[in-house]
MDAnalysis code that builds the backbone (N, CA, C; Angstrom):
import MDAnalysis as mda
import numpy as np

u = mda.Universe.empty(483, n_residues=161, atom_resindex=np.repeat(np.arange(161), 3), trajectory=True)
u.add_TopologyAttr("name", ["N", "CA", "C"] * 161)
u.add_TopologyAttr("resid", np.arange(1, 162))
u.add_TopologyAttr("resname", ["UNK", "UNK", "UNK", "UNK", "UNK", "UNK", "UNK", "UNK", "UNK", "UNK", "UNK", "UNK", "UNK", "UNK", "UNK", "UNK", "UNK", "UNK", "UNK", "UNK", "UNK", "UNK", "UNK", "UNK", "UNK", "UNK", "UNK", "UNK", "UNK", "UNK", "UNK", "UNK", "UNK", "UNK", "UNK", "UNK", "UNK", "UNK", "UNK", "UNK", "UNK", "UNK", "UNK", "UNK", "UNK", "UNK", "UNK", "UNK", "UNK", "UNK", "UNK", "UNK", "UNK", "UNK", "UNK", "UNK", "UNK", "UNK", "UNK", "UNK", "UNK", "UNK", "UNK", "UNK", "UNK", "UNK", "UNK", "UNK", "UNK", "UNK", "UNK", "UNK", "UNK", "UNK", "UNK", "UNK", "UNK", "UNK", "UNK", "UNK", "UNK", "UNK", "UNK", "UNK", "UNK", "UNK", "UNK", "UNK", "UNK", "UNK", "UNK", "UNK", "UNK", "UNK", "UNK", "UNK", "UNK", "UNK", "UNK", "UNK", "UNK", "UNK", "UNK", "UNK", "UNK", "UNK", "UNK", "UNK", "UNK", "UNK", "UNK", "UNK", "UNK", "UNK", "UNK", "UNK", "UNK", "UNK", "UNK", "UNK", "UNK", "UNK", "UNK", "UNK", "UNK", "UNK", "UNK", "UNK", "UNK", "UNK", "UNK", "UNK", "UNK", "UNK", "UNK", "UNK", "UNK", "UNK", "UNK", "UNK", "UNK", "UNK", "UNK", "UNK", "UNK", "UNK", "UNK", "UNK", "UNK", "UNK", "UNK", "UNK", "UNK", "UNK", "UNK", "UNK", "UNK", "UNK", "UNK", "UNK", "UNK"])
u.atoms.positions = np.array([
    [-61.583, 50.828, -63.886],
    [-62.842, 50.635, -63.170],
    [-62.651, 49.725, -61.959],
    [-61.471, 49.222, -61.656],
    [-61.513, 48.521, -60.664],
    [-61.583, 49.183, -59.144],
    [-61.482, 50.496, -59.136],
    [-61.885, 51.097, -58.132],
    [-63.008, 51.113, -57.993],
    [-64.034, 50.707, -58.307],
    [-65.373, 50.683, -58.262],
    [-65.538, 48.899, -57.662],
    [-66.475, 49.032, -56.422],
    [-66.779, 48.076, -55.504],
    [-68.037, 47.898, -55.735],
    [-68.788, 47.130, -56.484],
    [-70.323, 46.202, -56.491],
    [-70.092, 45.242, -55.771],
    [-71.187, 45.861, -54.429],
    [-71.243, 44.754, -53.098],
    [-72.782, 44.403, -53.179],
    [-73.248, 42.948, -53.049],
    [-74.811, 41.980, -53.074],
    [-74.417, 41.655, -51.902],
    [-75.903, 41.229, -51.067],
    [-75.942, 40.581, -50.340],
    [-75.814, 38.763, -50.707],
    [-75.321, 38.360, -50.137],
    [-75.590, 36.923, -50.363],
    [-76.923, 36.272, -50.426],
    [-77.172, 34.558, -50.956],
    [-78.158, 34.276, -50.140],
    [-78.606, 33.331, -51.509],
    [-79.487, 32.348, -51.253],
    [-79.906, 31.810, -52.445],
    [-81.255, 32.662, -53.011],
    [-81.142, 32.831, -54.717],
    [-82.314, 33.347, -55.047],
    [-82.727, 34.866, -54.952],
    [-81.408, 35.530, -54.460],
    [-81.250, 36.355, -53.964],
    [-81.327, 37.465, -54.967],
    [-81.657, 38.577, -55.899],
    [-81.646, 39.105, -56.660],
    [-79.946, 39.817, -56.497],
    [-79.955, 40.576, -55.056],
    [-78.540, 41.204, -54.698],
    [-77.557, 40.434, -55.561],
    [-77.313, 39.053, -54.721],
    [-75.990, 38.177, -55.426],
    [-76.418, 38.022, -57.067],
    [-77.163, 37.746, -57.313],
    [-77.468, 37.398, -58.709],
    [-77.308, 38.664, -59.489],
    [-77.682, 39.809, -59.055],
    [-76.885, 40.902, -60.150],
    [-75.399, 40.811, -59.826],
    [-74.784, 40.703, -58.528],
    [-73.577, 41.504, -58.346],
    [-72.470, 40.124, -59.229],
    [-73.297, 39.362, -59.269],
    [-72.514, 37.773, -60.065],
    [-72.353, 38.259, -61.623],
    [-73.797, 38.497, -61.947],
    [-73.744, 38.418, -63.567],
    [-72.669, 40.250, -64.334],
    [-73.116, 40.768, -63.310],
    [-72.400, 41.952, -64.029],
    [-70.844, 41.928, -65.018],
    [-70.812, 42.539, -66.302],
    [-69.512, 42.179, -66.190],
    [-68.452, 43.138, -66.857],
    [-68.843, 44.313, -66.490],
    [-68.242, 45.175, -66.483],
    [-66.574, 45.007, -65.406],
    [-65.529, 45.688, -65.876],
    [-64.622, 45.805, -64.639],
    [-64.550, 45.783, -63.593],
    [-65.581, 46.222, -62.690],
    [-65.612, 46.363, -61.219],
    [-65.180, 45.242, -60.370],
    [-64.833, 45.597, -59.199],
    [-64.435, 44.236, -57.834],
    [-65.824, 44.027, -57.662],
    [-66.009, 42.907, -57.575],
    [-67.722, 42.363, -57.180],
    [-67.010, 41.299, -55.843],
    [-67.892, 41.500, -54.755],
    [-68.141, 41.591, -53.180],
    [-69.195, 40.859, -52.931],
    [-69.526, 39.437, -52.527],
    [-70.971, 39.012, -51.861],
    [-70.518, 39.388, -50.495],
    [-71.605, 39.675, -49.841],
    [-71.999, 40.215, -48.460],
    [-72.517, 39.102, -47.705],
    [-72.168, 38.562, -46.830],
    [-72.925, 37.521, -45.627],
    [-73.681, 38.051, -44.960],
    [-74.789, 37.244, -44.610],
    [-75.784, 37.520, -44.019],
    [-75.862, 37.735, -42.540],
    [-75.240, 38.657, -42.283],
    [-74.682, 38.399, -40.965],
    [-73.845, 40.026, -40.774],
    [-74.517, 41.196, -39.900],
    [-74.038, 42.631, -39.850],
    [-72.572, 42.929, -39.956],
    [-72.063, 42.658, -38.548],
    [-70.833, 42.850, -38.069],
    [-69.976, 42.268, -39.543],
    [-69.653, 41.107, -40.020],
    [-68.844, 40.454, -40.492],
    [-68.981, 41.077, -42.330],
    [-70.420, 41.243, -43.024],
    [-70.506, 41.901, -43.806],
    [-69.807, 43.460, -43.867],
    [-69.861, 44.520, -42.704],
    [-69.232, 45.579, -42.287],
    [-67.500, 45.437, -42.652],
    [-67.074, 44.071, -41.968],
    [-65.794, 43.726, -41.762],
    [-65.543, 43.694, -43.296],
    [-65.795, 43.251, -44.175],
    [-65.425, 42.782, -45.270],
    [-65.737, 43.695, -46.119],
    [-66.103, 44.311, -46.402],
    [-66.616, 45.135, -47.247],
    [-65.506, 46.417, -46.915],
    [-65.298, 46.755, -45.109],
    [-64.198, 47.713, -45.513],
    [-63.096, 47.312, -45.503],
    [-62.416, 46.025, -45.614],
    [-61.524, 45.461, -45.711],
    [-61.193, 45.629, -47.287],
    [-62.274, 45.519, -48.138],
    [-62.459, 45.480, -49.467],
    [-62.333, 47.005, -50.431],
    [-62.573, 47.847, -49.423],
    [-62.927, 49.533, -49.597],
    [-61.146, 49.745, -48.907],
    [-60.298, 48.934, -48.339],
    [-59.142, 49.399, -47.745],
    [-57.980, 49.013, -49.022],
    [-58.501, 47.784, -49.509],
    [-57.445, 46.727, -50.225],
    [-56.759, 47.780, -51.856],
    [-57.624, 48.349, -51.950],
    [-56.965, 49.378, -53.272],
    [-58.027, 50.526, -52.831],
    [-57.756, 51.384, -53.730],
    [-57.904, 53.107, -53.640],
    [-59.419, 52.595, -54.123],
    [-59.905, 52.801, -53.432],
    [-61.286, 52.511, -54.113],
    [-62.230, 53.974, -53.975],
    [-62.681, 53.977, -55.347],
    [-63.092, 55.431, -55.595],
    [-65.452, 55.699, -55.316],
    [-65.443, 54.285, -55.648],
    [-67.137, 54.025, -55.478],
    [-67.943, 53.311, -54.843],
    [-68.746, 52.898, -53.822],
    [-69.188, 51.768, -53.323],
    [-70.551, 52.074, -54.033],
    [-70.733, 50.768, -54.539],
    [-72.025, 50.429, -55.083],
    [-72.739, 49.218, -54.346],
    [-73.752, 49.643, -53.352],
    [-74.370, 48.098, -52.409],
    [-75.721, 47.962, -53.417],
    [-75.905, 47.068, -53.149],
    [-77.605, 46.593, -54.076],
    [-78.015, 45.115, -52.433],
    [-78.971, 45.863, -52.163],
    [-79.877, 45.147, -51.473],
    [-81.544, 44.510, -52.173],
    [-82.410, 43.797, -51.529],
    [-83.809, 43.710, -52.127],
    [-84.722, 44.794, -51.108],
    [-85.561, 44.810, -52.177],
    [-86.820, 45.610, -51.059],
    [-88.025, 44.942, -51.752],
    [-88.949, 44.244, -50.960],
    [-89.938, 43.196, -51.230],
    [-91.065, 44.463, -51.770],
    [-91.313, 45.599, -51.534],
    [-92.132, 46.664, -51.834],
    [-92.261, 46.881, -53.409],
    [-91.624, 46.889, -53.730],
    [-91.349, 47.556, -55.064],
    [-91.076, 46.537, -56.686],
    [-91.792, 46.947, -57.460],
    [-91.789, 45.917, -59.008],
    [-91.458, 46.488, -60.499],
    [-90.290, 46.018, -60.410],
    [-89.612, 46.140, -61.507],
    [-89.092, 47.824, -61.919],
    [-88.457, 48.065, -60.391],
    [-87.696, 49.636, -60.362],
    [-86.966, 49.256, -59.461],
    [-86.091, 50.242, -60.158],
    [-84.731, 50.436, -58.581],
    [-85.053, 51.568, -57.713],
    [-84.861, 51.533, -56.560],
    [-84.915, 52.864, -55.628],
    [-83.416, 52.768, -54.970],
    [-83.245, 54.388, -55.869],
    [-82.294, 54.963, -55.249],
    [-82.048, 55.484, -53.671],
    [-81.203, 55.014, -53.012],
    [-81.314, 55.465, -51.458],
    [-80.252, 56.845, -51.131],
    [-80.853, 57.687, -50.806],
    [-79.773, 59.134, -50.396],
    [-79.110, 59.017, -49.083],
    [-79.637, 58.101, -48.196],
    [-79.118, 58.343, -46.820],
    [-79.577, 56.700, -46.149],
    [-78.676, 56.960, -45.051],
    [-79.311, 55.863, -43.475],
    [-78.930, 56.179, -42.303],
    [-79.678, 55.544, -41.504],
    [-79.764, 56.502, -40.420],
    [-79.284, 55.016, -39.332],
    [-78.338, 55.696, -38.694],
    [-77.964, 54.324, -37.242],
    [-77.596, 54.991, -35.902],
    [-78.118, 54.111, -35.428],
    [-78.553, 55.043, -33.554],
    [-78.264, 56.469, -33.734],
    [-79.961, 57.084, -34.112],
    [-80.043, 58.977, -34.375],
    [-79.386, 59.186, -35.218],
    [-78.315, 58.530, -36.101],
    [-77.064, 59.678, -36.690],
    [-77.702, 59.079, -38.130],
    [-78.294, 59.869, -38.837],
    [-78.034, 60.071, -39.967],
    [-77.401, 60.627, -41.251],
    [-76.646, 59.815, -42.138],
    [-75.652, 60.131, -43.195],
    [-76.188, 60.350, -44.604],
    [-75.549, 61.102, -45.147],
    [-75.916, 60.918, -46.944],
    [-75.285, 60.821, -47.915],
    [-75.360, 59.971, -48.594],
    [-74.483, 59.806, -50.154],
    [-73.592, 61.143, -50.544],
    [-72.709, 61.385, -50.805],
    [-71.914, 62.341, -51.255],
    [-72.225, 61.995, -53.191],
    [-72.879, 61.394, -53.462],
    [-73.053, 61.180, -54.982],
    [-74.541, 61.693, -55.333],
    [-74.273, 62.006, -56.555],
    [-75.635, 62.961, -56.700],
    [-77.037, 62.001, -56.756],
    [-77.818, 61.580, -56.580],
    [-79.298, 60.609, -56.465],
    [-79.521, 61.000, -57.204],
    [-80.363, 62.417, -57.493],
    [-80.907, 62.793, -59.103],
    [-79.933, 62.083, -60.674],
    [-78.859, 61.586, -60.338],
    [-77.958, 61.766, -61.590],
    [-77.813, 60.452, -61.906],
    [-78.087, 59.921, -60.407],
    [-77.959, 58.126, -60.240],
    [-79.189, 57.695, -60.602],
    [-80.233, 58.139, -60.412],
    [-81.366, 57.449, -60.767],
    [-81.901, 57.757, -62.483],
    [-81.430, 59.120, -62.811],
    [-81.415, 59.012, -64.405],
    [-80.474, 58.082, -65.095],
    [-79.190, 58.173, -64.385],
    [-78.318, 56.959, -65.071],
    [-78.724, 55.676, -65.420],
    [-79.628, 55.113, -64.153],
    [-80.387, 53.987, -64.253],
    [-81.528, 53.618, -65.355],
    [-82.640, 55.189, -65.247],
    [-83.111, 55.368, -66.417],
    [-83.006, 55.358, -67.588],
    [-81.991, 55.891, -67.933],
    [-81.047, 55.931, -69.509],
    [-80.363, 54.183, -69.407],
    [-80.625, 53.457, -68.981],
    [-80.013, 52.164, -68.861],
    [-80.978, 51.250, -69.451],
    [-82.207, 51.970, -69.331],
    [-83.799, 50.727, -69.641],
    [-84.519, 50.328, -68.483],
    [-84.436, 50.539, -67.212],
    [-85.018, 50.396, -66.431],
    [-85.473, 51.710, -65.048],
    [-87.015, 51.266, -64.699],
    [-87.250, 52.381, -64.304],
    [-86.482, 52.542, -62.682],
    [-86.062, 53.979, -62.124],
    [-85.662, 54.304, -61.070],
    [-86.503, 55.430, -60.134],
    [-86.414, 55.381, -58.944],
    [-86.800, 56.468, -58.274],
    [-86.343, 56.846, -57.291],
    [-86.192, 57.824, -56.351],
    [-84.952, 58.180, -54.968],
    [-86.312, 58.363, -53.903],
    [-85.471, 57.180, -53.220],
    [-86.210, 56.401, -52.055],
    [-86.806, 57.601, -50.846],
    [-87.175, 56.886, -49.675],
    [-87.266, 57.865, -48.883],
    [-86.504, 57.544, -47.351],
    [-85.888, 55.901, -47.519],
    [-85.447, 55.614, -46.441],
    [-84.558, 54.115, -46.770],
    [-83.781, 53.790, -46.551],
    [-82.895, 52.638, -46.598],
    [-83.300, 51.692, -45.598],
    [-84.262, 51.621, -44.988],
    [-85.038, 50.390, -43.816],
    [-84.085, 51.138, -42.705],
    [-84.541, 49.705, -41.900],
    [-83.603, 49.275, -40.587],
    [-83.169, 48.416, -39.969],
    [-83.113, 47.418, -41.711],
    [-82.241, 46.163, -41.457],
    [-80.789, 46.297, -41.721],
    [-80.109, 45.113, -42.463],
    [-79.133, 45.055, -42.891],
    [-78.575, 46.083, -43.781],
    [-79.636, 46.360, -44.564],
    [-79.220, 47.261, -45.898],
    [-78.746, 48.609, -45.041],
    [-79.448, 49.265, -44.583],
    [-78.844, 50.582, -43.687],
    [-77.681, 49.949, -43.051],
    [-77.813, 49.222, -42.398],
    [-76.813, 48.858, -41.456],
    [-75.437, 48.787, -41.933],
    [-75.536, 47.919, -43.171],
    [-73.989, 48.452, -43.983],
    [-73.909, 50.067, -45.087],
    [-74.963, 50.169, -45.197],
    [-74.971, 51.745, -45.780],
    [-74.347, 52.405, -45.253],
    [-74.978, 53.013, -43.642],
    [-74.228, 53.647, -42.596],
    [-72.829, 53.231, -42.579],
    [-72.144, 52.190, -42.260],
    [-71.393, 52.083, -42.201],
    [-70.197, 52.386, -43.253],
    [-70.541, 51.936, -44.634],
    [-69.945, 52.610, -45.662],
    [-69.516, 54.010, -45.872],
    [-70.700, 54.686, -45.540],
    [-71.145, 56.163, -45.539],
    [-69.901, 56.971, -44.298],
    [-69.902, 56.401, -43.490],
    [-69.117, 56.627, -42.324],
    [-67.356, 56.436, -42.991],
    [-67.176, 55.814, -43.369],
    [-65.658, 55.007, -43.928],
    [-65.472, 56.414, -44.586],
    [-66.532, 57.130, -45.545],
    [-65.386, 58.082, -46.371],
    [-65.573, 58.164, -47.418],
    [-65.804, 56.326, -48.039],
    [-65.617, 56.358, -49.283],
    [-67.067, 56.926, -50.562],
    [-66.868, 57.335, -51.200],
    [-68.298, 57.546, -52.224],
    [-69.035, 56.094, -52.275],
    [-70.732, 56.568, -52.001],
    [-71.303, 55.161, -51.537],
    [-72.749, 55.582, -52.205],
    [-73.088, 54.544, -52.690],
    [-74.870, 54.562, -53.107],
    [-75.200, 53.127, -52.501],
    [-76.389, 53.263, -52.481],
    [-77.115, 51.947, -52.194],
    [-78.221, 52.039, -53.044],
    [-78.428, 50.693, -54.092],
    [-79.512, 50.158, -54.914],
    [-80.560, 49.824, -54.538],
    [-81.982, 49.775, -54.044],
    [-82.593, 48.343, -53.700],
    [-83.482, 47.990, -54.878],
    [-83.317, 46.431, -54.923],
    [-83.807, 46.199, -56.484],
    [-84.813, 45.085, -55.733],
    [-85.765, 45.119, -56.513],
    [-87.207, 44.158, -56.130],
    [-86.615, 42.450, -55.552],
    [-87.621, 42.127, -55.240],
    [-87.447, 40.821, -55.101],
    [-87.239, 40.003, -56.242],
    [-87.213, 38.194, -56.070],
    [-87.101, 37.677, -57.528],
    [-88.996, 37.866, -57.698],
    [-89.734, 37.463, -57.074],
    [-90.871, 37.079, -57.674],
    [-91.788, 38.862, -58.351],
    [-90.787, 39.958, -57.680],
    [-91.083, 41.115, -58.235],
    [-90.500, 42.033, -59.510],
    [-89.637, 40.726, -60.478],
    [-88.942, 40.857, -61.429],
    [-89.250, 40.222, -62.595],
    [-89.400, 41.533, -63.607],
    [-90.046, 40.685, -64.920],
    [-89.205, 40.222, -65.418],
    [-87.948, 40.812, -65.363],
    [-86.560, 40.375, -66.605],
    [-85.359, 40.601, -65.809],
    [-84.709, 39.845, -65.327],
    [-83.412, 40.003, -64.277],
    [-82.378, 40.347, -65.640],
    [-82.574, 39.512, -66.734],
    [-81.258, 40.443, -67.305],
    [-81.191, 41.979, -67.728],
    [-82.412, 42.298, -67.943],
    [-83.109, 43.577, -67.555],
    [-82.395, 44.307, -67.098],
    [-82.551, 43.971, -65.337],
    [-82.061, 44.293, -63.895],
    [-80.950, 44.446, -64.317],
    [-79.958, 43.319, -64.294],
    [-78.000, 43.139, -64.889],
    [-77.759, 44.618, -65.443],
    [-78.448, 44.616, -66.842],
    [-77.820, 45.471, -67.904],
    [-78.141, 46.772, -67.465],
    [-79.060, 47.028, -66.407],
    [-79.194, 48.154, -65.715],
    [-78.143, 48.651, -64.763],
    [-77.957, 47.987, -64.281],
    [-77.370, 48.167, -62.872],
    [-75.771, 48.300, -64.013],
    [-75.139, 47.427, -64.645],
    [-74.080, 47.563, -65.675],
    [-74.186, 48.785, -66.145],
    [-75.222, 49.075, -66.430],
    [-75.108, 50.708, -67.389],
    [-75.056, 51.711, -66.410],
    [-75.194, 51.751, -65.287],
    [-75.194, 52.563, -63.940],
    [-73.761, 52.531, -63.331],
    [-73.158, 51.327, -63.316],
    [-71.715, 51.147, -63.130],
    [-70.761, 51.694, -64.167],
    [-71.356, 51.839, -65.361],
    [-70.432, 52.336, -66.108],
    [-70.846, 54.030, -66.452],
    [-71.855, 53.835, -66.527],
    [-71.781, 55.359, -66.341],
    [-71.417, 56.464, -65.063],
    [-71.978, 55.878, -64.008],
    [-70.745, 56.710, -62.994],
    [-69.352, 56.432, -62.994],
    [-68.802, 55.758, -63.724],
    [-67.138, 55.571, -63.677],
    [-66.900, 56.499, -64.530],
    [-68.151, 56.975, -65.567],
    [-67.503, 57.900, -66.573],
    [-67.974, 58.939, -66.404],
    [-68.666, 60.004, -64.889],
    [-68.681, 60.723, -64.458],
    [-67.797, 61.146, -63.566],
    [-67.072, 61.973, -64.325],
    [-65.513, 62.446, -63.258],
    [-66.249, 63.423, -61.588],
    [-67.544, 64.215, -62.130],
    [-67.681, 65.135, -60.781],
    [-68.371, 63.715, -59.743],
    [-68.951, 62.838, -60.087],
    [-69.738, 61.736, -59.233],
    [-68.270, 60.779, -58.219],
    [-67.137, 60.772, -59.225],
    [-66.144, 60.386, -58.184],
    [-65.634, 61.136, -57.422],
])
């Protein structure tokens, strides 16, 4: 499973870092700086360093309480990209985990796209999470054992790699 990359954004309080910390499944776990360019840098530095078969990003989205939304695509100057991993399969995975999921309709047009796209572009197999805020979270270990059961179940989907 160490081909599998769980990348959080940084930040205090941050739900991103706070799942991509507690998880503890096999995966390389990645905090992201708050900051485009240099998050980009690192992350494919991180996607270069071994054969890495999955990118898993988890951003917040202040909208949404106590679900994950699955993101299919992002879009950067006109060019829009899409997950090569199935969304329908990712967001039941999540489901079958204990927590509810749904497939988004847009990845913003902050940061979170901003390294999406960029991921998406690299090659490598890429999803993006967005998981509520803290004050939009009933049970973060909840959240953890979700996002864990999502990591491990696409590692044990051979057509999703």
């Amino acid at each position: 499973m160490n081909r599998v990359i769980v990348a959080g954004f940084d930040g205090k309080n941050n739900p991103a870092r706070i799942v991509t910390e507690r998880i503890s499944c096999g995966c390389r776990r990645v905090l992201l700086p708050d900051d485009r360019e240099k998050s980009v840098e690192l992350l494919l530095k991180e996607i270069d360093r071994q054969q890495t078969s999955v990118v898993i990003l988890i951003g917040q989205k202040p909208c949404i309480r106590n679900k994950i939304a699955v993101e299919p695509s992002a879009t950067l100057c006109g060019e829009t990209l899409r997950t090569s991993l199935d969304v329908t399969v990712s967001a039941q995975l999540i489901r079958d985990s204990g927590y509810a999921a749904y497939i988004s309709r847009g990845c913003g047009t902050s940061y979170c796209n901003h390294i999406y796209h960029h991921a998406l572009k690299s090659g490598v197999n890429c999803i993006f999470l967005h998981v509520p805020t803290m004050d939009n979270i009933s049970d973060i270990n909840a959240l953890v054992a979700a996002v864990e059961g999502y990591v491990n179940g696409i590692a044990g989907v051979p057509a999703m790699l």
